[in-house]
C-alpha positions in Angstrom: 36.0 26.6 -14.1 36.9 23.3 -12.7 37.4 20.5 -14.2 36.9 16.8 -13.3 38.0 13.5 -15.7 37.0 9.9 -15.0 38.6 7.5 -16.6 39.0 3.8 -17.0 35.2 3.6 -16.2 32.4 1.2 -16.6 29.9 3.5 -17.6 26.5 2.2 -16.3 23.8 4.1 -17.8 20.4 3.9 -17.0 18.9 5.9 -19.7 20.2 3.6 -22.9 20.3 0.5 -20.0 24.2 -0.2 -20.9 27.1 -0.7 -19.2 30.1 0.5 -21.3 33.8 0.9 -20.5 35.1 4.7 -21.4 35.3 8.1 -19.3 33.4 11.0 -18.4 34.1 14.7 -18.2 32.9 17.0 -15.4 32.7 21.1 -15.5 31.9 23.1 -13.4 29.3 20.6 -11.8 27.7 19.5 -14.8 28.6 16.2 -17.4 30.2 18.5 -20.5 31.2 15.0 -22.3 31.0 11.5 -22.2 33.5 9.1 -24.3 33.5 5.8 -25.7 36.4 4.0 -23.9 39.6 6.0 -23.2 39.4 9.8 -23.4 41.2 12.0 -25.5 43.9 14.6 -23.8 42.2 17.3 -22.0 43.8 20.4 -20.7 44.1 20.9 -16.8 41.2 19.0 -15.4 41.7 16.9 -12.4 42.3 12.9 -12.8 40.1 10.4 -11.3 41.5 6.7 -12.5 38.4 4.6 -11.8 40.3 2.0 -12.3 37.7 0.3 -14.1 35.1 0.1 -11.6 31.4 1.2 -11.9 30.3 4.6 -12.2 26.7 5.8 -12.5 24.2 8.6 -11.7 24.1 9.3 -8.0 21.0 7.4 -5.7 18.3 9.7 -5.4 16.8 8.2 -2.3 12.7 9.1 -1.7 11.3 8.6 1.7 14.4 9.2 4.4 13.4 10.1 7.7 16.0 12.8 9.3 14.9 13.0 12.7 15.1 16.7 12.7 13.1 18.9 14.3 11.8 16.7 17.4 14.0 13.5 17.7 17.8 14.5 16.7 19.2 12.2 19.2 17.7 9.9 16.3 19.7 11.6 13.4 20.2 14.6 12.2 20.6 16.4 8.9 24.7 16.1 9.3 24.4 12.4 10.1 21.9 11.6 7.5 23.9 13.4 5.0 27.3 11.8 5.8 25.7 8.3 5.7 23.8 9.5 2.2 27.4 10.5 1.1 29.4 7.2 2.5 26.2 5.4 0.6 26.4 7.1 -3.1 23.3 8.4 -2.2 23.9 12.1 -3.5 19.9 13.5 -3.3 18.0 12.7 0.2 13.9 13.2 -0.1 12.7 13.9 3.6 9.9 12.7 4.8 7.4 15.0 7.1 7.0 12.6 10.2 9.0 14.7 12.7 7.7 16.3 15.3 6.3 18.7 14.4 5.1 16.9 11.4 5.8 19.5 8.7 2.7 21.0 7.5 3.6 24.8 7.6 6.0 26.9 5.7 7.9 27.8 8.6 8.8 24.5 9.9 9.5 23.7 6.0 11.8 26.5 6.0 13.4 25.9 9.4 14.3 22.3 7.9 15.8 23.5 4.2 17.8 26.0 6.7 19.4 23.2 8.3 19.6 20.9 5.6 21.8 23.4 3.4 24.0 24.0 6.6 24.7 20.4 7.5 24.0 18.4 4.8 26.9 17.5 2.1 23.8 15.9 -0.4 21.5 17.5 -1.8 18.3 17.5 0.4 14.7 17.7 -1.1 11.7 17.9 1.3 8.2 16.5 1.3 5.1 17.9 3.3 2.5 16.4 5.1 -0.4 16.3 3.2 -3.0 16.6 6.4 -2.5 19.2 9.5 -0.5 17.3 11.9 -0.6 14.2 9.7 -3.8 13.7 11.5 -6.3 13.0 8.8 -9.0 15.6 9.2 -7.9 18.7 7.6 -5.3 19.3 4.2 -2.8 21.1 4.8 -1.7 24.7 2.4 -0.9 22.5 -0.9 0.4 25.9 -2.3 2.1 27.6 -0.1 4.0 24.8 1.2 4.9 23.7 -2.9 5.9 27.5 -2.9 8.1 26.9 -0.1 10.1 24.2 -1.5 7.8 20.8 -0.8 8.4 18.0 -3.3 5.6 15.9 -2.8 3.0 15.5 -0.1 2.6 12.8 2.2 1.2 11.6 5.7 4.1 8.3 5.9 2.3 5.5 7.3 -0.6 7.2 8.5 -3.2 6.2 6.1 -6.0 8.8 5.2 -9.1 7.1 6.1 -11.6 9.6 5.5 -12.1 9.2 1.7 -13.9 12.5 1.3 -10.6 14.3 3.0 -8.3 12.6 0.9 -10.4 13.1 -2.3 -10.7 16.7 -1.5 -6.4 16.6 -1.5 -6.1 14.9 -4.0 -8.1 17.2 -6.2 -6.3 20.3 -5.0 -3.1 18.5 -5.6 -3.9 18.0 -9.0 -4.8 21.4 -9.3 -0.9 22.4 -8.2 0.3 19.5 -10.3 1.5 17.8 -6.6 2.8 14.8 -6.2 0.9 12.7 -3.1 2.7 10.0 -2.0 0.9 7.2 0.0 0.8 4.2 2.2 -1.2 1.5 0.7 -2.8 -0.8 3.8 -6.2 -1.0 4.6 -5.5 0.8 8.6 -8.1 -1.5 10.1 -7.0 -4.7 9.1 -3.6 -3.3 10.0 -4.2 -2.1 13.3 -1.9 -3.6 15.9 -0.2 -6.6 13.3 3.4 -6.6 14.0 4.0 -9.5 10.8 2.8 -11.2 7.8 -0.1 -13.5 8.4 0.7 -17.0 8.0 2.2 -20.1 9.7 5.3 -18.2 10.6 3.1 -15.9 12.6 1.1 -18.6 14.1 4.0 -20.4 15.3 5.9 -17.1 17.0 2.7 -16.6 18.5 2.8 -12.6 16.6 0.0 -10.9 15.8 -0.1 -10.4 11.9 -1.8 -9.0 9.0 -3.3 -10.4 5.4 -1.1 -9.3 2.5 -5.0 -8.4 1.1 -4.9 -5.5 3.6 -2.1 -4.2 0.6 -4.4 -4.7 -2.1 -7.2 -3.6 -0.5 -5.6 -0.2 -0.1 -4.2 0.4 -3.3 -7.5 -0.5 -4.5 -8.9 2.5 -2.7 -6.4 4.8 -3.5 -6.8 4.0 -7.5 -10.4 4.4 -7.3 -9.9 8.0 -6.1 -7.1 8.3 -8.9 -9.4 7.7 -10.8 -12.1 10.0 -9.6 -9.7 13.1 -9.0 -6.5 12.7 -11.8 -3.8 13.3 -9.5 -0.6 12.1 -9.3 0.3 9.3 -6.9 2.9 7.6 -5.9 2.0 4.3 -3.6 5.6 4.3 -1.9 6.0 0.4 -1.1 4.6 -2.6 -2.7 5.6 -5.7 -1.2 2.9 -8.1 -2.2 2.1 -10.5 -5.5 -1.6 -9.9 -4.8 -1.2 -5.8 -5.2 0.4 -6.1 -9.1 -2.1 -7.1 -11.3 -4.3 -4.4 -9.9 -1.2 -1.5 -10.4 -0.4 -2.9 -14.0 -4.0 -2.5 -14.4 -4.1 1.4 -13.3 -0.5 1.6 -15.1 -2.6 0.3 -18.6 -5.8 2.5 -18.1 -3.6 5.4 -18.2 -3.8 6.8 -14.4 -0.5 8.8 -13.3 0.3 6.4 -10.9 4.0 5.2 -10.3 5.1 2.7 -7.0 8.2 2.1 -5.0 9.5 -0.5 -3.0 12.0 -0.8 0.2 15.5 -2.5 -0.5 14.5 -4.7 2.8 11.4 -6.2 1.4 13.6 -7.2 -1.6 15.9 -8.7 0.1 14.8 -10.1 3.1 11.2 -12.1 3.8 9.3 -13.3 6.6 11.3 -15.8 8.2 14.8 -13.6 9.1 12.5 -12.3 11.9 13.8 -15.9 13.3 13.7 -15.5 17.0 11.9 -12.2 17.7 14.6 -10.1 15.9 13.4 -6.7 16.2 15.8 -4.8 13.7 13.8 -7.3 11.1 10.6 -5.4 12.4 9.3 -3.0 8.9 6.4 -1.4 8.8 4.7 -3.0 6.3 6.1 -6.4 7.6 8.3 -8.5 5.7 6.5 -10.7 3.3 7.0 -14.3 2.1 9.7 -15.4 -0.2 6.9 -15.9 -2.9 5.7 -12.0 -2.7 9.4 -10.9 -2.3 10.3 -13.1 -5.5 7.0 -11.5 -7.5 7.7 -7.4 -6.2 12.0 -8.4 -7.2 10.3 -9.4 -11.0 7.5 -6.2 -10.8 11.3 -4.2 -10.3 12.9 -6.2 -12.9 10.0 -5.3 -15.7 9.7 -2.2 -14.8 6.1 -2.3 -13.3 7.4 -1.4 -9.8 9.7 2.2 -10.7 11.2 2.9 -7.8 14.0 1.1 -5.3 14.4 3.3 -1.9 15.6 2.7 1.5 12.9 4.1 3.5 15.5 4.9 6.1 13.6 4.8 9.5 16.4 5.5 12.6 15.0 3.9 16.1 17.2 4.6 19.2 18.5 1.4 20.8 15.5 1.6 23.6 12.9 1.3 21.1 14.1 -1.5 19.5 15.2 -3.3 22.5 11.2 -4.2 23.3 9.0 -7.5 23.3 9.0 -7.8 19.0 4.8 -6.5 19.4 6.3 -3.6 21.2 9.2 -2.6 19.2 9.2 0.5 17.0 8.8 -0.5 13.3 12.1 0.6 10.8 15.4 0.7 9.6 18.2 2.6 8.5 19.2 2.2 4.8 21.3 4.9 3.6 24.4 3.4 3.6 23.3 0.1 3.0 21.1 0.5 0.1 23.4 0.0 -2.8 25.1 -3.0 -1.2 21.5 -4.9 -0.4 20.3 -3.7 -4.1 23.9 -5.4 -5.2 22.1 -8.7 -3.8 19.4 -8.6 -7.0 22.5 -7.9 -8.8 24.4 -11.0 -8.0 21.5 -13.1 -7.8 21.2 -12.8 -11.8 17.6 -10.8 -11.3 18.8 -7.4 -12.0 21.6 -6.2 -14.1 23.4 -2.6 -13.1 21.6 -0.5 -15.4 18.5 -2.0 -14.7 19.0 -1.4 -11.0 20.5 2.0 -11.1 17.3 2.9 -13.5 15.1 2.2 -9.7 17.7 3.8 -7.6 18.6 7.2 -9.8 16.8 7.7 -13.2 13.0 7.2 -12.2 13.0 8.7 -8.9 14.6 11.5 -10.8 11.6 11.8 -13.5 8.8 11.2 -10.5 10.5 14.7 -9.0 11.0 16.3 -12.5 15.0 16.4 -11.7 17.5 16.3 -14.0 19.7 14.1 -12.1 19.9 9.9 -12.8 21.5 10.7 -15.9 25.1 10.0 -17.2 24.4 12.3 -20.4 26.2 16.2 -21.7 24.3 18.8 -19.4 23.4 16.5 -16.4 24.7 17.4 -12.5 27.7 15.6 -12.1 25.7 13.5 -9.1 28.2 10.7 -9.5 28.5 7.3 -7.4 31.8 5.3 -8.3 31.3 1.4 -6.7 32.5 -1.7 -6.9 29.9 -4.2 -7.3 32.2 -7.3 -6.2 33.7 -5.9 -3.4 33.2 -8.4 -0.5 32.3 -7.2 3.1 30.6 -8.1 6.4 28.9 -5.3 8.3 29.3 -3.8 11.5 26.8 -1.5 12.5 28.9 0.3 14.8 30.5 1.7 11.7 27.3 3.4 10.5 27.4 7.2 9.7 24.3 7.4 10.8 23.2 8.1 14.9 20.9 5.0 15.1 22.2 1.6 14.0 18.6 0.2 13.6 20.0 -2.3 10.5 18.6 -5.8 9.8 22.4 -6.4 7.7 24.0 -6.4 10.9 26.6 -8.9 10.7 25.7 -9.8 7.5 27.9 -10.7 4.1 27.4 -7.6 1.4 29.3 -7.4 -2.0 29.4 -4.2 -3.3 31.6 -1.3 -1.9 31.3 2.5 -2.6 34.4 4.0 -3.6 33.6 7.4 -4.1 30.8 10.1 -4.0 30.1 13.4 -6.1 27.6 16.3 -5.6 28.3 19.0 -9.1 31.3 17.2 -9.2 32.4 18.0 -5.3 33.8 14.7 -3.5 31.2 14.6 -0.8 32.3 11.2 0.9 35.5 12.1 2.1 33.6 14.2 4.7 32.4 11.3 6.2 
């Protein structure tokens, strides 16, 4: 049996939402104790002086595309894994946009295969909830849950044929399935490459209302509504979209919402000049949405913080902005961006690391996002006033698609543990 100690920790726990000097004991990949300040003497286990930085529940990260099968100059489950380990991102939830979506068994098989191969995280798949992520026809709900699929989801392709999507939704809820979907209304969508607005005007862009966002959640709660399933809408980015989610949220619907790290830390204008790794799909908002989605976070309305890691090769992104691919890598960054809310007095750690580990863990049913007797040791030891600029060329990942490029973070990871194994020194 092996044994881990971490001492000389600031606890940051997002279950009792406190933030507590003392230490923490590892077993054979599992907390077996958690002290108030310093430990007592333990017999044989290994030491790690934290040296009074921040330890807490490893990121559980929903919505990462890994480029694999189709695209794996993009990335690939060994670079996605070493930038989720170099992150403190210790459980990575895939996302079925590949090519070939995955909507069988087999190609949901072929992808845990690789995953448990290269991967030093843990790596949890979703499914696409339509054949070919095409709309027409749902895909085998049961087989594929039997296979190993966490959720269900077509990405960003929105389901516009209601009767479709009530009919998966139903048989989801028979299977107890999560669905997670993309909330804009795809007509008013179609073709916008920003925010409506006087920014838009003035680059000349084509853009889109923030109602197309409330207009599709609206949709998407109706059928909630009509079917009982459970939904996950995976970013809000708009003010206009909150009252009617607090309002499913109150009426007792099983609906829970994430949000992107980008759209809370950047807005609208830091497209500046046609800057394509600024270019998100949705689009960045305005400072006013990204000020009310940072308080939906802060209250607990919005549940989730993820980094809906999109990799673009260089020619992709290197396009007329209206041409460009829509994305951005986030593994590695997301704890350093999420720092920003930190430092900017709207978050405190527990707070934040309750969207990063804890609620993503209960959306899933995992028992990680915990720092209590019994939990994985998923551990990510950071310190949150560590001052850096980033290069992108120093990405794990293959693409360096990142809007921080060259920009001042705070916040450093220091170390990263999967049951209590150092995964971030294979990086």
């Amino acid at each position: 049996m092996t044994k881990t100690l971490f001492t000389n920790a600031r606890l940051i726990d997002p279950v009792a939402l406190t933030d507590t000097l003392g230490a923490l004991l590892v077993e054979d990949g599992a907390i077996s104790q958690v002290f108030e300040e310093a430990a007592p003497d333990v017999t044989g286990p290994q030491v790690v002086d934290c040296e009074g930085k921040c330890l807490a529940p490893g990121i559980v990260d929903i919505g990462v595309k890994v480029s694999e099968p189709g695209e794996r100059h993009k990335e690939s489950f060994r670079s996605a894994g070493r930038a989720a380990a170099a992150g403190g991102v210790t459980t990575i939830v895939t996302r079925p946009d590949t090519t070939p979506a995955i909507d069988t068994p087999e190609t949901l098989e072929f992808v845990e295969r690789r995953a448990s191969i290269d991967a030093p995280v843990k790596v949890l798949p979703m499914a696409a909830l339509t054949k070919g992520r095409d709309g027409k026809e749902m895909t085998e709900i049961g087989f594929l849950q039997d296979a190993g699929a966490v959720a269900f989801t077509d990405c960003d392709r929105v389901v516009t044929n209601t009767k479709v999507f009530s009919r998966a939704l139903t048989y989801a809820r028979s299977c107890d399935a999560l669905v997670i979907a993309h909330i804009q209304e795809p007509g008013l969508s179609e073709g916008a490459a920003v925010t409506s607005g006087k920014f838009a005007s003035l680059r000349g862009l084509p853009g889109v209302s923030p109602m197309a966002e409330r207009m599709g959640l609206d949709r998407d709660i109706s059928l909630i509504e009509m079917t009982g399933a459970r939904y996950h809408a995976d970013q809000i980015t708009t003010a206009r979209a909150l009252p009617a989610l607090e309002r499913a949220k109150r009426n007792g619907l099983r609906i829970t919402a994430g949000v992107g790290v980008h759209h809370l830390t950047l807005n609208e204008l830091d497209v500046a000049d046609y800057r394509t790794f600024f270019k998100l799909k949705p689009p960045l908002r305005a400072e006013e949405d990204r000020l009310a989605v940072v308080q939906a976070v802060a209250d607990g309305l919005i549940d989730i913080i993820c980094s809906m890691h999109t990799p673009q090769d260089e020619e992709s992104k290197r396009l007329p902005y209206e041409e460009a691919a829509s994305g951005a890598v986030g593994l590695e960054t997301l704890l350093p961006a999420a720092l920003r809310l930190y430092h900017a007095g709207h978050l405190d750690l527990p707070q934040l690391f309750r969207a990063l580990s804890l609620n993503p863990s209960k959306l899933l049913n995992l028992q990680t996002g915990r720092l209590t007797a019994g939990s994985p040791a998923d551990l990510v030891l950071f310190d949150p006033d560590a001052p850096f600029v980033l290069d992108r060329f120093t990405l794990q990942s293959k693409s360096k698609n990142t809007p921080f490029d060259g920009a001042r973070l705070q916040g450093k990871v220091l170390g990263t543990w999967v049951a209590g194994e150092d995964v971030r020194g294979e990086t």
